[in-house]
N, C-alpha and C positions, 0 to 999 in steps of 0.2 A: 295375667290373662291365662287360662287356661287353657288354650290350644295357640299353640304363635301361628299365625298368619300371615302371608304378604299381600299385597294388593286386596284389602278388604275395601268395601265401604265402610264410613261411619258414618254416625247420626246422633243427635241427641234429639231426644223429647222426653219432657217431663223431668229435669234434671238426671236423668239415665243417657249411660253412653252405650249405642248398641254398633257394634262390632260384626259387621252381616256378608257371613262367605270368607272367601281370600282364595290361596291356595296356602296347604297346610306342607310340611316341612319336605314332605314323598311326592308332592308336587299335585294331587290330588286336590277334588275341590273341598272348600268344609262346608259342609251342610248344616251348620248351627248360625245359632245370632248368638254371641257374645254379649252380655246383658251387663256392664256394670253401674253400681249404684254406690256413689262420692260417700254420702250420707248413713250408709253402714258396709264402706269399705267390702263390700262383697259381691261376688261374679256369680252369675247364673246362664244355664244354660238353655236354650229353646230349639229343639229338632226343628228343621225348617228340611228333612230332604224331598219334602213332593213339590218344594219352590225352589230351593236354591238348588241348580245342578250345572252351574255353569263359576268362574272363577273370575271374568270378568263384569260380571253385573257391577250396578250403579245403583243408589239408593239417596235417596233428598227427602227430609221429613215435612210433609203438606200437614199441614193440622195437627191432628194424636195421632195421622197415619203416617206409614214409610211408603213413598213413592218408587219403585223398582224399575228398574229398565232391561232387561238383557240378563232374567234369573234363569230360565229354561231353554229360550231359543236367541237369537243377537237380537230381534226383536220387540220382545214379553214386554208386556209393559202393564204393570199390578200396582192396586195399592194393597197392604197390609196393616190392620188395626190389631195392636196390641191387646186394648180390654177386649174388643170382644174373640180374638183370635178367628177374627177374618180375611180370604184375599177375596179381591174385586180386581176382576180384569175390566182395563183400558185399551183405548183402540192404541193399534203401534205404532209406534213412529214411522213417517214416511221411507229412513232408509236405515239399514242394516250398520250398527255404530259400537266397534270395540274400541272402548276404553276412550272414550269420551270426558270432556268436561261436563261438569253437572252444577247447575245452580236452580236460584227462584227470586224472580222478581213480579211484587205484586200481583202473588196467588199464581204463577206459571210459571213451570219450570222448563229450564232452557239445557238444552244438549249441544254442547259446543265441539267442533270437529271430532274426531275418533278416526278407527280404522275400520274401510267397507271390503272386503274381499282383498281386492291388491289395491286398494285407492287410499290414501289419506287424505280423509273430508276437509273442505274449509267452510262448510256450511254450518248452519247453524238452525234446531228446529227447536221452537216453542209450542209447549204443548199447555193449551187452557183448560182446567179440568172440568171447568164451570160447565163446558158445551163438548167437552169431553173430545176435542180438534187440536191436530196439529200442524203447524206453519213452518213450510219451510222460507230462510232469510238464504238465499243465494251469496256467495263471493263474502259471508261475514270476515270471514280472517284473510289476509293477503296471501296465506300459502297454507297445506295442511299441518293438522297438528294434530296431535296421540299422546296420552301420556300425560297429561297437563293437568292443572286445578286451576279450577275457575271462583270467583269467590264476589257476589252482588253487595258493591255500599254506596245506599242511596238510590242512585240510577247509574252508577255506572258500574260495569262487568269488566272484573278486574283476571285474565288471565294469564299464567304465569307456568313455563317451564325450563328448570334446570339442566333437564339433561338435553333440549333442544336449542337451549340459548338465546330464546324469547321472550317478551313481557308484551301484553297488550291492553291498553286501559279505553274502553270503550265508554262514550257518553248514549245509553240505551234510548234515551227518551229523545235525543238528536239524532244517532246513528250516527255521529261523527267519531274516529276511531282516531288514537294517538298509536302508534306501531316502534315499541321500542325493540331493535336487535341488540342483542346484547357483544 
């Protein structure tokens, strides 16, 4: 990789692994997408700094776009299309969410707890892009949580972290939750 980063998002579309932000080694944010491609083992680079100016964004690939959350303000919420090198702004999520789980189930993607000012969220907002709305789910997690990855198989939303010492496997299309402590 060309510039090392921590806290990036990643994504894949189109067999490319894109590498979008972090913060860079001086603790600054990186303003590129990190582009690699399996298939001729080579990295390229894409200036992104009139979007990315923030170290905690989120990024979830909708379609050929990247779906972003929190590139410019905790709010921002864009998509980005690679061919044609466009953003499209989306309305923002209902509340202000650092460092968030991030998933997609059935064309919507879901923000799962984060951090709001001094709060850690236990909510949870889906956003439809279809009608371009989003929902807030009240009380989803039993307590808040930051820091985590979230990860959809099938219908259930599977969240998991290590350095909090929780796992939670939710059934989405019941809303019935299994709450493991670790």
């Amino acid at each position: 990789m060309p510039i090392a980063v921590s806290v990036p998002s990643v994504v894949q579309i189109d067999g490319r692994i894109y590498v979008i932000g972090g913060a860079t080694e001086d603790g600054s944010v990186c303003q590129k997408i990190q582009v690699f491609n399996p298939s001729l083992e080579l990295w390229s680079l894409i200036d992104m700094s009139s979007i990315i100016r923030r170290k905690t964004l989120r990024a979830f690939p909708l379609g050929k776009r990247i779906f972003m959350v929190g590139s410019r303000k905790p709010r921002d919420a864009l998509t980005y299309n690679f061919r044609t090198c466009r953003e499209a702004s989306n309305r923002q999520p209902l509340d202000s969410r650092l460092f968030p789980g991030m998933t997609s189930h059935h064309g919507k993607i879901w923000l799962v707890g984060g951090k709001s000012d001094d709060r850690i969220l236990e909510t949870a907002e889906v956003y439809d892009p279809s009608i371009d709305r989003w929902n807030t789910i009240v009380d989803f997690l039993p307590r808040g949580l930051y820091l985590h990855g979230c990860v959809t198989i099938t219908d259930f939303l599977d969240i998991r972290s290590l350095f909090w010492g929780y796992n939670m496997v939710t059934n989405i299309a019941s809303r019935c939750a299994m709450h493991v402590l670790l």
